[in-house]
Every structure is written in structure tokens, then in C-alpha cells.
C-alpha positions as CSV (number, residue, x, y, z in Angstrom):
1,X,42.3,-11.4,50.5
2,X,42.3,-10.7,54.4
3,X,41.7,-13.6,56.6
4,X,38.5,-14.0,59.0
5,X,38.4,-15.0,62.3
6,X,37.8,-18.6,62.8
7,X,37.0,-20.7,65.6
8,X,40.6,-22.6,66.1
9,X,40.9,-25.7,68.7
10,X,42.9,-24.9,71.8
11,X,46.7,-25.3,71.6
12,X,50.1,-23.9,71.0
13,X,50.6,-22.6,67.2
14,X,54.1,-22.2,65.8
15,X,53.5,-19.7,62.9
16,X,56.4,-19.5,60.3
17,X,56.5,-15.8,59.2
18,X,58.6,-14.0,56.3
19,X,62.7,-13.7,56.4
20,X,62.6,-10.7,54.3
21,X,59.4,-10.5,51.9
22,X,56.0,-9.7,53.7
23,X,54.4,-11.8,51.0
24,X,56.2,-15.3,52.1
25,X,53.4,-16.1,54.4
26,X,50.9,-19.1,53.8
27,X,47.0,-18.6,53.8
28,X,47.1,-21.0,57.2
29,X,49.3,-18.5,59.0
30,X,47.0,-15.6,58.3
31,X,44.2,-17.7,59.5
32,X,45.5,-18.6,62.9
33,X,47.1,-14.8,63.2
34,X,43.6,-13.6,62.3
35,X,41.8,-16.2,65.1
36,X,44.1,-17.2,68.1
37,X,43.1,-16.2,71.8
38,X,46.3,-15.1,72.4
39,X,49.4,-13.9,70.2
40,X,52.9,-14.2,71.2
41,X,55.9,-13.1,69.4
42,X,59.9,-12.7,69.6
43,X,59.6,-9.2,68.6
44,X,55.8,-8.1,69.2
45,X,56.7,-5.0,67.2
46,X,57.4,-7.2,63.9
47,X,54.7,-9.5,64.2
48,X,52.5,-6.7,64.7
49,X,54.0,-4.8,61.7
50,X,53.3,-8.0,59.7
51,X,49.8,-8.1,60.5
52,X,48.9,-4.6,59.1
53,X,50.6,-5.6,56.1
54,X,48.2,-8.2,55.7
55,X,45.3,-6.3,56.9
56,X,44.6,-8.4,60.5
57,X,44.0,-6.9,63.2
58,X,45.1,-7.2,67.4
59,X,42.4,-6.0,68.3
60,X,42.0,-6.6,72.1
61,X,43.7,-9.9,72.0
62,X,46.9,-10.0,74.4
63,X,49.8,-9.3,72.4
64,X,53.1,-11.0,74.2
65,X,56.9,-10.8,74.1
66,X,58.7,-14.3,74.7
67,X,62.2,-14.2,74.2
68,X,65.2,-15.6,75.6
69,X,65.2,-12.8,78.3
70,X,61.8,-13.1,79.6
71,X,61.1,-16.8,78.8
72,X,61.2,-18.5,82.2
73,X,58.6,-15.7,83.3
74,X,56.5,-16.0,80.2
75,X,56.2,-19.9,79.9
76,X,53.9,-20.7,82.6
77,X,51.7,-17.8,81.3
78,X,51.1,-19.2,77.9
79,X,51.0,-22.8,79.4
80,X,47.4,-21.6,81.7
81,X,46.3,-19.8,78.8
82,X,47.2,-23.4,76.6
83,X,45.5,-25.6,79.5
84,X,42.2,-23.4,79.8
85,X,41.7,-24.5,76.0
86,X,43.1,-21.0,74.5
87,X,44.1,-20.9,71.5
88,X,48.1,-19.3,71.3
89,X,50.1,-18.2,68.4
90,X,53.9,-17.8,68.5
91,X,55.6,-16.1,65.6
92,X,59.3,-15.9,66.0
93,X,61.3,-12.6,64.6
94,X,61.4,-13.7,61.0
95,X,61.2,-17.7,59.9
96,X,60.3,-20.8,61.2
97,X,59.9,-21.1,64.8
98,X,63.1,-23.0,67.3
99,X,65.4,-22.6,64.7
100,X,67.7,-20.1,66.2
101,X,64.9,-19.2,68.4
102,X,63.4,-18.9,71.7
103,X,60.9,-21.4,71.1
104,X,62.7,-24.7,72.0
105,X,61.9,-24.2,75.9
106,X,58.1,-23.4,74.8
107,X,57.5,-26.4,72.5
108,X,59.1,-28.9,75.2
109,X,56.7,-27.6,78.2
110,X,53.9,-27.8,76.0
111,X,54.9,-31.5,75.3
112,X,56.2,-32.4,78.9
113,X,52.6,-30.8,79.7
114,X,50.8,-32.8,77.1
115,X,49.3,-29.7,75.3
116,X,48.9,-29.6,71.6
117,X,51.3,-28.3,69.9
118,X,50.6,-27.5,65.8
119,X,53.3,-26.1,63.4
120,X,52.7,-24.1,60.4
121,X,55.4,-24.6,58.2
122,X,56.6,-22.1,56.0
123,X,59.6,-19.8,54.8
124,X,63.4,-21.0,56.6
125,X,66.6,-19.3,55.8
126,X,68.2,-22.4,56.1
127,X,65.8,-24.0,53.4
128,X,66.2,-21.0,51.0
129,X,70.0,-21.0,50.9
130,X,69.9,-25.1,50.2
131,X,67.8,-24.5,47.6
132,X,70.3,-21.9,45.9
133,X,73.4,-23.1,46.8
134,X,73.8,-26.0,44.4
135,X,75.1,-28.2,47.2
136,X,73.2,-31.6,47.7
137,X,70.5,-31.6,49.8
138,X,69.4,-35.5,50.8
139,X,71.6,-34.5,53.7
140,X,72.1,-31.9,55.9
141,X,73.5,-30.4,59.4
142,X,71.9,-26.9,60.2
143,X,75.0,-26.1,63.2
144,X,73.6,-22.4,64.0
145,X,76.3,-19.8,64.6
146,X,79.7,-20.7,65.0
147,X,81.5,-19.5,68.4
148,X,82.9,-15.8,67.9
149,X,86.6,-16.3,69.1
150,X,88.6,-18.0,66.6
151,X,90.2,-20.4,68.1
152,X,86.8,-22.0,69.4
153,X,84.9,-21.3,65.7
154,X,88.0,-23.7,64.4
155,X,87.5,-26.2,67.2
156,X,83.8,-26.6,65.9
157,X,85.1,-26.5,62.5
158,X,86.9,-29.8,63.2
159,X,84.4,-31.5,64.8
160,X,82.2,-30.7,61.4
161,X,85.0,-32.1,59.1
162,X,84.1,-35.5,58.2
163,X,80.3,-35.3,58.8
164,X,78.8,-37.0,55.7
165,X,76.0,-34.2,54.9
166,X,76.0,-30.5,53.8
167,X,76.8,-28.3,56.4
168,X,74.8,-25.1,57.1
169,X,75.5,-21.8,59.2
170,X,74.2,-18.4,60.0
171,X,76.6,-15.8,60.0
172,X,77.3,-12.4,60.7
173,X,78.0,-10.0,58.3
174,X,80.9,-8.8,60.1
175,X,82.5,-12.1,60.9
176,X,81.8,-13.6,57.1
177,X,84.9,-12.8,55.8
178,X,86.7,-14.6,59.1
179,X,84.4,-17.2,59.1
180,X,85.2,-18.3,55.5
181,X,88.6,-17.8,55.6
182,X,89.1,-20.3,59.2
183,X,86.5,-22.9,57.3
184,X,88.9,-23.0,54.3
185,X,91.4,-23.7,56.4
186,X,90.1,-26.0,58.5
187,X,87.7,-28.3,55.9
188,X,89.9,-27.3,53.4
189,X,90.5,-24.4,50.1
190,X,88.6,-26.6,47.4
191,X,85.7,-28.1,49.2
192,X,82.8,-26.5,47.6
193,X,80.3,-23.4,49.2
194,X,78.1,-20.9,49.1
195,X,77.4,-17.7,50.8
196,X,73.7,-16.4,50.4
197,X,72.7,-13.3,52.0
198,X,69.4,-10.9,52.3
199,X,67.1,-14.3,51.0
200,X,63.9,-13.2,49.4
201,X,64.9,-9.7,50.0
202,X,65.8,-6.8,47.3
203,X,69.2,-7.7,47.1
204,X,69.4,-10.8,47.7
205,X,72.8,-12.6,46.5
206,X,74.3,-16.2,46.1
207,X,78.2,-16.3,45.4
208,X,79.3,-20.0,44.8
209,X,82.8,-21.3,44.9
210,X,85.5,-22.9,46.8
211,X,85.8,-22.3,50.5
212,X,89.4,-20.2,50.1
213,X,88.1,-18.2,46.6
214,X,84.8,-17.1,48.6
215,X,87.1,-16.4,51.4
216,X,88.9,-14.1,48.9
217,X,86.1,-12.5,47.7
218,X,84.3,-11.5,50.8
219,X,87.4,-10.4,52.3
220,X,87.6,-7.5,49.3
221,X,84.9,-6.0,50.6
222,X,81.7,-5.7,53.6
223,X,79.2,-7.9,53.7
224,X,75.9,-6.8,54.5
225,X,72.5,-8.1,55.8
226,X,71.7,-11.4,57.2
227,X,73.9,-14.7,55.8
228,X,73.5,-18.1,55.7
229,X,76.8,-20.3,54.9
230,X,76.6,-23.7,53.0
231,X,79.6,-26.3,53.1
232,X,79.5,-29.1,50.9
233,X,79.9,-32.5,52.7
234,X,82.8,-33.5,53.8
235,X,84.9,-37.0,53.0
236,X,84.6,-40.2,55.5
237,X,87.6,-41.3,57.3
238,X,89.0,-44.6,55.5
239,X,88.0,-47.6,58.0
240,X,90.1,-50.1,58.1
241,X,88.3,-54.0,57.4
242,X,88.8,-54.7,60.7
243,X,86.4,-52.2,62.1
244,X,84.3,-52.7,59.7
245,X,84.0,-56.7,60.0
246,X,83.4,-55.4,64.1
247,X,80.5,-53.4,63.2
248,X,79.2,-56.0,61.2
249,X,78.9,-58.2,63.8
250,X,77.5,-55.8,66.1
251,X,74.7,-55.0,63.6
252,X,73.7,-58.3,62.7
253,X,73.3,-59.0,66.4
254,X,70.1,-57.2,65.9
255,X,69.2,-57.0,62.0
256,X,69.2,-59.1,59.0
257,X,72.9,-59.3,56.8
258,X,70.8,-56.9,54.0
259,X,69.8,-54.2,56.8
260,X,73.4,-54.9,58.5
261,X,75.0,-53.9,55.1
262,X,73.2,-51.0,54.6
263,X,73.8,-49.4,58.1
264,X,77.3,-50.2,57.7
265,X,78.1,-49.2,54.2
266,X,76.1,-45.6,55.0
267,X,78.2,-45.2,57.9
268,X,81.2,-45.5,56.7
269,X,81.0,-44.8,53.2
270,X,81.9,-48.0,51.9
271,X,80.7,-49.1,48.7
272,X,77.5,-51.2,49.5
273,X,78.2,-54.4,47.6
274,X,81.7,-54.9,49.0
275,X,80.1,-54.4,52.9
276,X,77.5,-56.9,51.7
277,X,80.3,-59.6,50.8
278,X,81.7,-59.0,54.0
279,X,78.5,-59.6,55.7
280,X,78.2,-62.9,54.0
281,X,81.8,-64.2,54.6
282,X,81.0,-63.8,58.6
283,X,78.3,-66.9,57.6
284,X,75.5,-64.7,59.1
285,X,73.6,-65.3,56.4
286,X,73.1,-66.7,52.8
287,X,70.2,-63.7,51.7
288,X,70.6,-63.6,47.8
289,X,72.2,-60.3,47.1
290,X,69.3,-57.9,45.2
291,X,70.9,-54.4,43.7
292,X,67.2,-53.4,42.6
């Protein structure tokens, strides 16, 4: 089904376009590819490649790079064409726009400006690989690309240790082997991953297993196409009752011994009902404890 032209409201369009399969595009995106004033892209040639896929046409519509090279000269561009009541699409390379993308800068000026600003959610390499990696997902750190030197990729790695929530990374192929191999050293050979690469493509593949194992396994051999790296979360620093009785007071400053609890308990991985004791023993409060 191709799309029609529509009449869209003036603004600034984020369009989410495939990561590997033409056909992971929503009906919404072909709509607002088929109908903005003005189109702007990461790579004009992909997005352009994409639309004749789909049968939508240019046309005479401007057609316009914005990337990190040409971004300060392209911004105030799309902002006039944005503040005359244009319409403007961006599309980055492949997935969801700002995430490892020039669009950051655009979306903030936009803001600062008070332009709208619409997203049009759709297919994320980081989203894909959490959905395959087996990992839990009710939290998670998307931390980009790891430095390239080795000693500063296992700096990073150690500031990432003890975050509470699974850790995602894109990769390249030809540092995936090194990459695994300073993580499993650094967060440690058991802790639980997963190494997906060319999502939603034709050989798309999802190898699971400790972090020194996948090490192993990737160091056999090359890796090739695009990779996203899950981590499993890592363990909370023991706190000591002392802090924690500190940060209970602090909390319930502001908040009641119930909300106290919880903030506390999350942050520090306590069990909840023994941080909730605590809160009570400071005589902040006499709330009836409720489990639900």
C-alpha cells in the first residue's frame, strides 16, 4: 500500500527507519516521508533508497544531509524552514533518531526554540537485542560505544560495574572479540551476556553465555556486521547501616517513612522490609507497614 500525501502540521519529525529489513517501518513513517515540506537525513542516499522501496517519491522536495560534519551549518536551515510552519522530516542512517546520532543538537534547538518537535517511534537496535538477549529488561543503561584504546574502554568498564540495570553497547565487529574479553575481566567471567549482530537482517545471530565463554567464542573467529552487546546487571556494593540510617534521614526530610523506604531500599539494594524497620526505629514515623 503506498502512502498519499497528506497535509501534516508544521514541525520537526523524528522518523525511525529500518536497522536492516526495509519492511520495519510503521504506516506513520511512510505517511510523514510521503507528506513533509522538507526531508532531511544522516545519509540522504539511504533514506532515499528507502523510499523507492516503499514506492514514495522526493519529488521536488529539498532532500538534506545533516550530520555530525555539517550540523552547525545545517541547523539554522531546518530551524527557518521549522519557524515558517514547514513541515521537516529527519530520518537518521538506520533506527531511531539521537541514539548514536546527529540528532541530539537538532532536537534541543528545536526545543530551546519552542518548535514542535514529534517522534515516530519505531525499530532500535538497542530494543531488538533486549528483546533477544534473555537479560531483564525493567532496567537498562544504553552506554553507546566504548572508548577504542584499551585502557580507557576498561576505565568505562569500571565505572559500569555496580550499576543496578542491564548494560547495553554497540560494537564493532572488529573490536568484539577485545571488547568481550576486557568486560569479562573487568565485570567479571560469569556475569551473564549476549552478543547480537545483523538484527532483523538475513543472518542475524544471538550467542548467549558468560562474559569470558563469549569472549572465547568470538575470539575463534571474525565477527561480522553491526553488534549490539548486552551485560547483565551488575551487584550493589554492600552499605554499611550507618549509611544507610544517613540516607534515611535525608529522605525523610522530604518524604513520608513508606516513600523513604522505597528510595532507599532501591538504591541500595537492601531488602525493602528491613530498610522499612530502619525507617521506623529513627521515630519518623508509626505508618502501618503494607507489603500489598
Amino acid at each position: 500500500m503506498n502512502s498519499q500525501p497528506q497535509n501534516l502540521a508544521g514541525g520537526l519529525y523524528f522518523v525511525a527507519t529500518p536497522i536492516g529489513n526495509a519492511r520495519d517501518i510503521t504506516l506513520r513513517a511512510l505517511d510523514v516521508l510521503a507528506s513533509a515540506d522538507v526531508l532531511a537525513a544522516e545519509d540522504t542516499r539511504s533514506l532515499r533508497k528507502l523510499m523507492e522501496i516503499h514506492g514514495l517519491s522526493v519529488g521536488d522536495r529539498p532532500l538534506l544531509a545533516y550530520h555530525d560534519h555539517n550540523g552547525a551549518k545545517m541547523r539554522p536551515r531546518l530551524m527557518a524552514e521549522i519557524a515558517a510552519g514547514k513541515s521537516v522530516a529527519y530520518a537518521s542512517e538506520a533506527g531511531t533518531p539521537l541514539i548514536s546520532d546527529p540528532g541530539f543538537d537538532l532536537s534541543r534547538a528545536a526545543a530551546e526554540e519552542g518548535l514542535p518537535v514529534h517522534s515516530l517511534p519505531g525499530a532500535s537496535a538497542v530494543l531488538a537485542a533486549l528483546t533477544m538477549a534473555g537479560l531483564p529488561t525493567d532496567r537498562f543503561l544504553f552506554a553507546g560505544f566504548l572508548p577504542n584504546a584499551r585502557g580507557q574502554r576498561k576505565s568505562a568498564l569500571k565505572a559500569l560495574a555496580g550499576v543496578q540495570a542491564t548494560l547495553v553497547f554497540y560494537e564493532s565487529p572488529k573490536r568484539t572479540a577485545a571488547m568481550l574479553a576486557d568486560a569479562a575481566e573487568v565485570l567479571g567471567a560469569d556475569r551473564p551476556a549476549a552478543m547480537c549482530r545483523e538484527l532483523t537482517k538475513r543472518y542475524e545471530e544471538c550467542k548467549r553465555g558468560p562474559l569470558a565463554q563469549l569472549a572465547g567464542e568470538i575470539a575463534a573467529g571474525p565477527v561480522k556486521g553491526e553488534v549490539v552487546i548486552v551485560i547483565g546487571r551488575g551487584e550493589a556494593e554492600a552499605v554499611s547501616e550507618t549509611v544507610m540510617n544517613q540516607m534515611l534521614q535525608d529522605a525523610l526530610k522530604s518524604m513520608s517513612v513508606r516513600d523513604a523506604a522505597d528510595l532507599v531500599a532501591e538504591g541500595t539494594g537492601a531488602p525493602r522490609r528491613q530498610v522499612y524497620q530502619m525507617a521506623l526505629k529513627l521515630g519518623q514515623g508509626d505508618e502501618p507497614e503494607d507489603e500489598g
